[in-house]
C-alpha positions as CSV (number, residue, x, y, z in Angstrom):
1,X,48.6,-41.9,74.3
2,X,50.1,-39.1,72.5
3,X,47.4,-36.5,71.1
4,X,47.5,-34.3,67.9
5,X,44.6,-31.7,66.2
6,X,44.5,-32.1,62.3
7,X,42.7,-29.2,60.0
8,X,41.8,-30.2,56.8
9,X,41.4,-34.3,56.7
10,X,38.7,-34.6,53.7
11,X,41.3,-36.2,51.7
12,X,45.1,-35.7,50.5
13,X,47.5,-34.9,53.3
14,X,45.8,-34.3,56.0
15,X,43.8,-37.7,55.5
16,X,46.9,-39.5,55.1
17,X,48.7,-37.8,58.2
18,X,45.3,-38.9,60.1
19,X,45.7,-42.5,59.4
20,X,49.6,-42.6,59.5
21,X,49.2,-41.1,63.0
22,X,46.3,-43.2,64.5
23,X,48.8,-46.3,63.6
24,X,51.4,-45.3,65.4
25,X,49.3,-44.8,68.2
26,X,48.3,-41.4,68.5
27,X,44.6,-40.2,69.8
28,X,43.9,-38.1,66.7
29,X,41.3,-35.1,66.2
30,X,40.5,-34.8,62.2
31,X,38.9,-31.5,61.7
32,X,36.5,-31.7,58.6
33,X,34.0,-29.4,57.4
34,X,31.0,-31.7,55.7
35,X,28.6,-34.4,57.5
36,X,29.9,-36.5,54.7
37,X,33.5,-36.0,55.5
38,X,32.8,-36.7,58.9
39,X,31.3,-40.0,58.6
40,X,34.1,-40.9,56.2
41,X,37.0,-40.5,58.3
42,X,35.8,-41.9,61.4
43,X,35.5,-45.1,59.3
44,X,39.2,-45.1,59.2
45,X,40.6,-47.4,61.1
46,X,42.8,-46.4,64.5
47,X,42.1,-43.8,67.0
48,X,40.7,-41.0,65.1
49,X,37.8,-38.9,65.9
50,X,36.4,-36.7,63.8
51,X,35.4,-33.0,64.5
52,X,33.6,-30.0,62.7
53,X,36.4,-27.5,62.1
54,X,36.1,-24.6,60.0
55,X,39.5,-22.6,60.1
56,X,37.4,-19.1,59.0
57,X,34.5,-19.5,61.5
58,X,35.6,-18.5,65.1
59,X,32.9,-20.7,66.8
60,X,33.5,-23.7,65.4
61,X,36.7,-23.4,66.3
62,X,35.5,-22.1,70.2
63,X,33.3,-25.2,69.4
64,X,36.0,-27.8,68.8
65,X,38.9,-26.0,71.8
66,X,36.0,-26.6,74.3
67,X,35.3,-30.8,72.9
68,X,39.1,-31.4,72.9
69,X,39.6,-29.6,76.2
70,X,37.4,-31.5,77.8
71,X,38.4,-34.8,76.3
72,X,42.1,-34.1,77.2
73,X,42.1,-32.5,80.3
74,X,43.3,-29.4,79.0
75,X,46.7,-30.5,77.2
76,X,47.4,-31.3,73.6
77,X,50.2,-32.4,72.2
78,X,50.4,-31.4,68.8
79,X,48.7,-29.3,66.2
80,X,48.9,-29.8,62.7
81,X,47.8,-26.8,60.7
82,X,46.9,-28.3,57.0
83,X,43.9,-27.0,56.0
84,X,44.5,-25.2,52.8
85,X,43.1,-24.3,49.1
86,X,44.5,-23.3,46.3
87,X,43.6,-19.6,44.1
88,X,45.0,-19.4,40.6
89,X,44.9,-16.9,37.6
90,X,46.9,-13.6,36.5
91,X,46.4,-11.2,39.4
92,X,45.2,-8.5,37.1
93,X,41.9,-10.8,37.3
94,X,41.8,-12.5,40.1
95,X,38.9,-11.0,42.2
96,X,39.6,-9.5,45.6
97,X,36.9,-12.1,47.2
98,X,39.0,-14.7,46.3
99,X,42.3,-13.4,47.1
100,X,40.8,-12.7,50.6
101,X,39.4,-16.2,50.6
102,X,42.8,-17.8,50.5
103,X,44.3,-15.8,52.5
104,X,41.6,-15.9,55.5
105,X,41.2,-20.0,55.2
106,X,45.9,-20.4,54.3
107,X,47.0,-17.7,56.8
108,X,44.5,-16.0,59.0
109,X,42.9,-19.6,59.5
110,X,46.1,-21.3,60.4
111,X,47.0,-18.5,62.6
112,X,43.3,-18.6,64.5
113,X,43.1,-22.3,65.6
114,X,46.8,-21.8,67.0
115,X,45.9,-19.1,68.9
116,X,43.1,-21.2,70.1
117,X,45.2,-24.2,71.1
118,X,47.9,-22.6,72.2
119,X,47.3,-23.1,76.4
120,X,47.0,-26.7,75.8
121,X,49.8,-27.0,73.8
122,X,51.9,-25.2,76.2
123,X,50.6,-27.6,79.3
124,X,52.0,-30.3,76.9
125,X,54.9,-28.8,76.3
126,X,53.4,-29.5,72.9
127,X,54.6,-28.9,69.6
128,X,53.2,-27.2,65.7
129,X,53.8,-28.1,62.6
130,X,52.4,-26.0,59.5
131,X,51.7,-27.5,56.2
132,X,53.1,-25.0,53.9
133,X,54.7,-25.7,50.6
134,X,57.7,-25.3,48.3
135,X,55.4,-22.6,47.1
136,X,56.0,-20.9,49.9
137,X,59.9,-20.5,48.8
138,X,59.6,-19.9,45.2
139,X,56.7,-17.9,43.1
140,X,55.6,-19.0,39.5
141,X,53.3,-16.9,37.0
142,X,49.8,-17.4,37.4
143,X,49.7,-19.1,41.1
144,X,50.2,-15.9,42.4
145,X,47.7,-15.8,45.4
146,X,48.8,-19.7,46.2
147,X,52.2,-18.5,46.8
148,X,50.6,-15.1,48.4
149,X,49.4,-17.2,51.0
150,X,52.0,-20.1,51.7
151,X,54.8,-17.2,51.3
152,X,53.0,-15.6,54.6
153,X,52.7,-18.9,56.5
154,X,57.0,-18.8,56.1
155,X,57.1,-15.5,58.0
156,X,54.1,-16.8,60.6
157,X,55.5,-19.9,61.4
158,X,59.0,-18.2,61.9
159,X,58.0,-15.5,63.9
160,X,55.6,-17.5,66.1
161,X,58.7,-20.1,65.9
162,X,60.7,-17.5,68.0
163,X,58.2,-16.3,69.8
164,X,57.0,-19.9,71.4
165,X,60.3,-21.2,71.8
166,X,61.2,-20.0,75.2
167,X,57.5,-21.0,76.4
168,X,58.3,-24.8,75.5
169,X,56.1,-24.9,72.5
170,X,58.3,-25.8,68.8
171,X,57.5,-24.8,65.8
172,X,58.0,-26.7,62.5
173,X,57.7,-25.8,59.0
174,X,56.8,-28.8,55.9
175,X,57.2,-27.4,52.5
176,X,56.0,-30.2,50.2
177,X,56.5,-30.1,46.6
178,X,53.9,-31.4,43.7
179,X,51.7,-33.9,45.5
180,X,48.9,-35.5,43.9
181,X,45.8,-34.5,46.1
182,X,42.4,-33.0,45.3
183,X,43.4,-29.8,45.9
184,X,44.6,-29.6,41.9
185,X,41.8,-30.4,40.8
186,X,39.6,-27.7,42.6
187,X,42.2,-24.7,41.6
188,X,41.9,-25.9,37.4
189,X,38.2,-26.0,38.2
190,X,38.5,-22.2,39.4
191,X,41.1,-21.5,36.8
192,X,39.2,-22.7,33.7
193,X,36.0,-20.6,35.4
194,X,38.6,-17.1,35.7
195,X,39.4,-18.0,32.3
196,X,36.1,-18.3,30.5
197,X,35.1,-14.7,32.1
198,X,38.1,-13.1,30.6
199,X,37.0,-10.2,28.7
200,X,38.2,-7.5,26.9
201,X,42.0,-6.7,26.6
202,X,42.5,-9.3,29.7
203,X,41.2,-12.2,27.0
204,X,44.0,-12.0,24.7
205,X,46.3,-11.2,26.9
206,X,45.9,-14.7,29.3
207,X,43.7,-16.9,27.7
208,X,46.4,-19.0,26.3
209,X,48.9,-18.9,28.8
210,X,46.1,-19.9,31.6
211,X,45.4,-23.1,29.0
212,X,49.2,-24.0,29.5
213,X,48.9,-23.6,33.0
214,X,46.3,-25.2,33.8
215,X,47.6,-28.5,32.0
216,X,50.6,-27.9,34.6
217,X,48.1,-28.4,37.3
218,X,46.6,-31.4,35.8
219,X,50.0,-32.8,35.8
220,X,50.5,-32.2,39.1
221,X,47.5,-34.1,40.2
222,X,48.4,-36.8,37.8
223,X,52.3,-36.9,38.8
224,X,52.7,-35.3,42.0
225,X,53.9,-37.2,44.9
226,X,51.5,-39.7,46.9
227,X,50.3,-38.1,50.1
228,X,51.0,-40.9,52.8
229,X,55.1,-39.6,51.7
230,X,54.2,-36.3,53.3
231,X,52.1,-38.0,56.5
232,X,55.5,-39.8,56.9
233,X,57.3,-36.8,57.4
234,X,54.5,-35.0,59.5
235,X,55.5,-38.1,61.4
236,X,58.8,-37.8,61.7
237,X,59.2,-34.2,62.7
238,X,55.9,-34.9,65.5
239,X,58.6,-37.8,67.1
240,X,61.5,-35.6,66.5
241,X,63.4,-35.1,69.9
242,X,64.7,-31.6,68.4
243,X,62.7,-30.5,65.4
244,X,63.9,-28.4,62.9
245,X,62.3,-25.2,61.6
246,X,61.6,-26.3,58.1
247,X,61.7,-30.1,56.3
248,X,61.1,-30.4,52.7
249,X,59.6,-33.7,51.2
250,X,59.1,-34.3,47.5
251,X,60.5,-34.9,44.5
252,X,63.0,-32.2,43.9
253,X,61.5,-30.0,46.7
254,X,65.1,-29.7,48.5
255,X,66.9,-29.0,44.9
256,X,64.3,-26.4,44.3
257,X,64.4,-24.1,47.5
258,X,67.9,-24.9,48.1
259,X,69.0,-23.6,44.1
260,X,66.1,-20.9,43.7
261,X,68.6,-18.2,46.0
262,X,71.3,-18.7,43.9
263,X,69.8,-18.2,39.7
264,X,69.5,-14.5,38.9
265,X,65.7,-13.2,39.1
266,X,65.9,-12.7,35.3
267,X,66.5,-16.0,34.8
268,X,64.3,-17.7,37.0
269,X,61.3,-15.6,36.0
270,X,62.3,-16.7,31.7
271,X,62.2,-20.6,33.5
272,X,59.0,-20.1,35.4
273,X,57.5,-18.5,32.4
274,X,58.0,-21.7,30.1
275,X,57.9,-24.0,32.7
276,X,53.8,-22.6,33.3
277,X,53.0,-22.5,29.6
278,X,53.7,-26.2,29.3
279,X,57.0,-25.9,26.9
């Protein structure tokens, strides 16, 4: 039985990926955070065990290496790094706690439990996969620490890509675009806070423009892709005999990345603009 290490299964993608993968057989770790979260996934059906697994706290995951080692005899064969929230709001006010916040639980999180894993991946031979995004690619007003974050995972995930490779270990990249998960609604939640504490010049300056924006993220919840597309994939590239260094799944995920080198900063910027506001 194949094994694989999920962060972040609460809900959206990493749920999904847990349930696709514990039907096609896989022995499946689901790293939560909450009691509640706990009990839920292990009601899923399949082989899934869940786990206590913050990505910021260095002994729980010490705690959840030493469980899995032991349960595995020292090999894993895949990590999935998902866990992930989302920051919005013009950077003039977005407060340094939270742009450290998504940065230690997107990058320096991500980066931790590899570095954890990493000897039992390489006894497996094994193989990563980081959950990143389309966000990662492209940057929009207003999401600025979201794409802060997801653009450093690109240059982890390739340098760690190159780094691995001769040891055995792969390294894959998933940029979803707009999926309908949870995650949405947390970062309007935030948003709408940021926004009521504008004050000063700031309020004038943003308050509309975060309204429009955060009616784009309520439509991404409400639109967005369904996550069990994106736990197809994860599947995919885990079973691929070669896997690539970056897949895209979504609606228009592929035309985005692959047409964002090519229109003129200018431009893009005067699309992103309007396409945040809602117009």
């Amino acid at each position: 039985m194949r094994s694989v290490l999920i962060s972040g299964c609460s809900s959206g993608i990493g749920r999904a990926s847990c349930v696709r993968l514990a039907r096609d057989g896989w022995r499946v770790f689901a790293g939560v955070r909450s009691d509640a979260d706990l009990r839920s996934v292990e009601a899923e059906a399949g082989e899934i065990a869940a786990i206590r697994l913050d990505v910021t706290d260095t002994s729980s995951i010490n705690a959840t290496r030493t469980r899995i080692e032991r349960e595995l005899n020292g090999a894993l064969d895949a990590l999935v790094n998902n866990a992930g929230i989302a920051v919005g709001g013009p950077l003039e006010t977005v407060p340094p706690w939270d742009l450290r916040h998504i940065l230690d639980v997107n990058v320096v999180g991500q980066v931790a439990v590899t570095q954890a894993f990493l000897p039992l991946l390489r006894a497996a031979r094994g193989r990563i996969l980081f959950i990143g995004s389309v966000g990662g690619r492209v940057a929009f007003p207003y999401a600025g620490p979201y794409h802060a974050s997801k653009f450093a995972l690109e240059a982890v995930a390739d340098s760690m890509r190159a780094e691995l490779r001769p040891q055995g270990v792969s390294v894959s990249l998933l940029e979803p675009g707009p999926i309908a998960t949870p995650i949405w609604a947390k970062a309007r939640k935030q948003v709408a806070s940021l926004r009521a504490g504008l004050s000063g010049e700031t309020g004038p300056l943003y308050a509309e423009k975060l309204q429009g924006f955060e009616k784009r993220l309520s439509s991404a919840e409400e639109s967005g892709g369904a996550a069990e597309e994106v736990a197809e994939k994860v599947l995919k590239v885990l079973r691929a005999n070669s896997p690539a260094s970056r897949y895209q799944v979504g609606r228009g995920a592929k035309t985005l990345v692959s047409m964002r080198p090519l229109a003129p900063d200018a431009l893009f910027e005067s699309l992103a603009r309007r396409f945040t506001a809602g117009r």
